[in-house]
N, C-alpha and C positions, 0 to 999 in steps of 0.2 A: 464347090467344096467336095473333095472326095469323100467316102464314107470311113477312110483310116482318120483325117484330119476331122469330121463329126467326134467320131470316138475321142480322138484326140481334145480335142474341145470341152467334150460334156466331162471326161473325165477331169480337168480342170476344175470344174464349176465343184463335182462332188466330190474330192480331194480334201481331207483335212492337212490343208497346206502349213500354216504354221504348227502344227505337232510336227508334219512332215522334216521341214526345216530347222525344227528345236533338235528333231533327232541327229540328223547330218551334223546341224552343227556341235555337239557332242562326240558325235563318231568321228570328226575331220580333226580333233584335238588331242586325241587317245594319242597317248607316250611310249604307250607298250610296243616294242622293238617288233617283235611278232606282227602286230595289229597295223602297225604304220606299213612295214614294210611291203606288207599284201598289197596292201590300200595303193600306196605308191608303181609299184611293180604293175598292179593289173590297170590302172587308171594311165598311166603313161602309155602301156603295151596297146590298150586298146583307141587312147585317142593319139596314138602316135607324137607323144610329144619330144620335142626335141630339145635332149638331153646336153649335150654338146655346149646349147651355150648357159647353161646353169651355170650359177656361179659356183653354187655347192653340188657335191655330187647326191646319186638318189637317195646314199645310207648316211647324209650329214643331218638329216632337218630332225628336228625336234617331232614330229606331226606330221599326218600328212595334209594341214592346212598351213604348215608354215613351205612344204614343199609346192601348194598351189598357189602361194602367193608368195613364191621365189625371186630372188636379185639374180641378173644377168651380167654375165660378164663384161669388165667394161669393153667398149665401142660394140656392141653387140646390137645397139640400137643409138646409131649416128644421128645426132640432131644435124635438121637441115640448117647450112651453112649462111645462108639467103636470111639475112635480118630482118628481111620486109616483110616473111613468110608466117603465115601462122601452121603451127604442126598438130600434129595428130597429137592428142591426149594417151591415148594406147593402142594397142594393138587388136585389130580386130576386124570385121566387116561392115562398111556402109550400108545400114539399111535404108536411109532415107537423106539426103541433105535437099537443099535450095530455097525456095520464097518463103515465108509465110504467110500466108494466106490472110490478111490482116493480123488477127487475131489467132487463123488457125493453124496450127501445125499438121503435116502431116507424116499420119502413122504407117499409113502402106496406100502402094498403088494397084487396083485391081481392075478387070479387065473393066468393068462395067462401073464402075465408081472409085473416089477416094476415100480412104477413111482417115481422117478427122480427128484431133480434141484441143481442147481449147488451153490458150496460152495461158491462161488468168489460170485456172482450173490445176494448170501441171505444176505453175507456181506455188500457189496458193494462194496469191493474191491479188487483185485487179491491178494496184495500184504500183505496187513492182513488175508487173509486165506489164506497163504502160511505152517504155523504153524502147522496147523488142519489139513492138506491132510494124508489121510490113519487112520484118527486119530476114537474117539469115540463121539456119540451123543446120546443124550436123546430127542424127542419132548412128552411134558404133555398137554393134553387138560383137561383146565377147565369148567366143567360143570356149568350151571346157578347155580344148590344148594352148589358149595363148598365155601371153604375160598378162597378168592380173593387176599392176599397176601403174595408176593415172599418174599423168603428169599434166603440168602445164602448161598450156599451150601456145599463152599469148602472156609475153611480162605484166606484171600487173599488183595490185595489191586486193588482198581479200578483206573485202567489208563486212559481208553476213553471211552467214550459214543458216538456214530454215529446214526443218523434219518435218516433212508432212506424209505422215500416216496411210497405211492401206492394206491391198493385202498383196500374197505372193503368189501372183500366178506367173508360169512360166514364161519367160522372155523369148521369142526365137520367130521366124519368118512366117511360120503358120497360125500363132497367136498375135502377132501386129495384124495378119490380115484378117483378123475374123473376130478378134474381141475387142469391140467396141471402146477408148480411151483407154487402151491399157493399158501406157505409162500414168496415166491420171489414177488409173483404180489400184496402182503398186505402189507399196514406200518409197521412198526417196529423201534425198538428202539434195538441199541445192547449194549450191555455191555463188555466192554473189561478187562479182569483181571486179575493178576500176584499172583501166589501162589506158596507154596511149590513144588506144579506136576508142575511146569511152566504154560505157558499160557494156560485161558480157558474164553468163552464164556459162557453169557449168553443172549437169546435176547425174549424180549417182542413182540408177534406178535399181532398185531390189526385183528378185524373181524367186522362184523357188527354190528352196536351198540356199538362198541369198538370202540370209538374214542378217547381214551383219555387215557391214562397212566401217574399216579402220584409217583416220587422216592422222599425215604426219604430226605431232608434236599436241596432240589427243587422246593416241589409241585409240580404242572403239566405242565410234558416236553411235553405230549400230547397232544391235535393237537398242530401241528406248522400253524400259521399264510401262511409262505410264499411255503410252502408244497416243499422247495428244502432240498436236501440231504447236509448229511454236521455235523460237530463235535458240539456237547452240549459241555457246561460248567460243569465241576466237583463240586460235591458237596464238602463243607468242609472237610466232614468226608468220607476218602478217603477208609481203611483201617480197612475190616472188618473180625468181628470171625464166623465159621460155625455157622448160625442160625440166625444170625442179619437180619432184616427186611431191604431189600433193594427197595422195592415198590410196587403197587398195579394197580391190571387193576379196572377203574373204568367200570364195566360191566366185562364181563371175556372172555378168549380167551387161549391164546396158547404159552408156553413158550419152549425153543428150548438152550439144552444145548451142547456144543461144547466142547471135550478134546483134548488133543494133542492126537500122539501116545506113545502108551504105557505106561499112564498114569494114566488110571483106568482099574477095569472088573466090568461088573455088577454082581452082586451078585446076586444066584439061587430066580428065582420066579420073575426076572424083566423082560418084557418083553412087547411083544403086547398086549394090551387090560388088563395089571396088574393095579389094582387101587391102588394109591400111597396117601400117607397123608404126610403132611408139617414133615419135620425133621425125617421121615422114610429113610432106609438105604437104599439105591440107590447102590450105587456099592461100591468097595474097590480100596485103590490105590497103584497103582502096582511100581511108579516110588519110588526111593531112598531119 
């Protein structure tokens, strides 16, 4: 570990994270014409975001969190054509997919070991990651310049939603490899799902400045008030087709996809550090 990533680290630890992110998300909502439009203008300039395929232009949005979690123009993001295919949820970078390790998932590869956390644990529950043991995962991080929302990856029907509790440390390449479960130690929201491959996962993980996560035909399940773990309520619209927009980080973070076994492979060129786009083929599916 260099000594910028120490700093980086400990400054983590002594961070008062949630004010941190009570603040942002405050600031990301401001209406004032002046205020947004800074916001927009220096936050696009500096992470180069690309402009061109917004749906709205940069003086349409309300906020500058309704311009971070922007609609794109259609075909802007082409569902792959290939039925058999499971795609990518969104847009963003492959930190980690392949085996699990029984039980364990893994969070980063490093030169001298892997680091680890356990599947019951990310859940929340033993007995719902019973399913998933041996099985396959995806984790995508999203970068501040990408599109901000999830979709669907595999047709299916949503069964249960579970919040479980944490706190918000920062998501990104340097904190997988060096803080200990820490998709386990961040909020999250998981999604439970019944499809043709049988059950699969998908769960929204919080980070810093991520305090909030909004699902279609919901709003915002993100934060919880009473910050206990425990089952959301099902949207209407239970029952969806590969590609349907199932919700959005407002600020962006880290989505973590869960298969049974034997139920997908990835397909060649997916991997560590591969950059993915919404409705790109992701793996193929191996089950009947």
């Amino acid at each position: 570990m260099t000594l910028a990533d120490r700093a980086f680290i400990l400054l983590q630890h002594l961070l008062p994270k949630r004010l941190i992110t009570a603040l942002v998300y405050r600031i990301a909502r401001i209406e004032s014409a002046a205020v947004k439009t800074v916001l927009i203008r220096v936050f696009a300039r500096a992470y180069r975001v690309n402009l061109e395929e917004a749906l709205v232009p940069p003086g349409g949005y309300r906020s500058f969190n309704a311009f971070f979690t922007r609609a794109l123009r259609p075909g802007a993001r082409p569902l792959d054509t290939d039925p058999t295919t499971v795609t990518s949820p969104s847009d963003g970078t492959v930190a980690e997919c392949g085996d699990l390790d029984r039980d364990r998932i893994l969070q980063a590869q490093l030169v001298a070991k892997r680091r680890t956390y356990a599947l019951g644990a990310f859940l929340g529950d033993e007995d719902r990651a019973q399913p998933f043991i041996g099985g396959r995962f995806a984790t995508i991080y999203l970068a501040p310049y990408n599109y901000h929302r999830v979709h669907v990856p595999l047709e299916g029907t949503l069964t249960a939603l579970h919040y479980e509790p944490g706190l918000l440390y920062s998501v990104n390449m340097t904190t997988a490899a060096w803080v200990d479960a820490l998709y386990v130690k961040n909020e999250r929201l998981v999604c439970h799902f019944d499809s043709p491959l049988g059950p699969y996962v998908l769960v929204f993980v919080g980070a810093l400045n991520v305090g909030s996560v909004s699902l279609t035909g919901l709003g915002e399940v993100l934060p919880r008030a009473d910050r206990r773990a425990g089952p959301l309520p099902l949207p209407s619209q239970r029952t969806y087709r590969r590609g349907d927009k199932l919700g959005w980080f407002n600020m962006g973070s880290t989505v973590v996809l869960i298969f049974s076994p034997g139920a997908i492979d990835f397909v060649d060129g997916i991997g560590h550090g591969t950059v993915v786009q919404m409705g790109q083929r992701l793996a193929r599916r191996t089950a009947p």
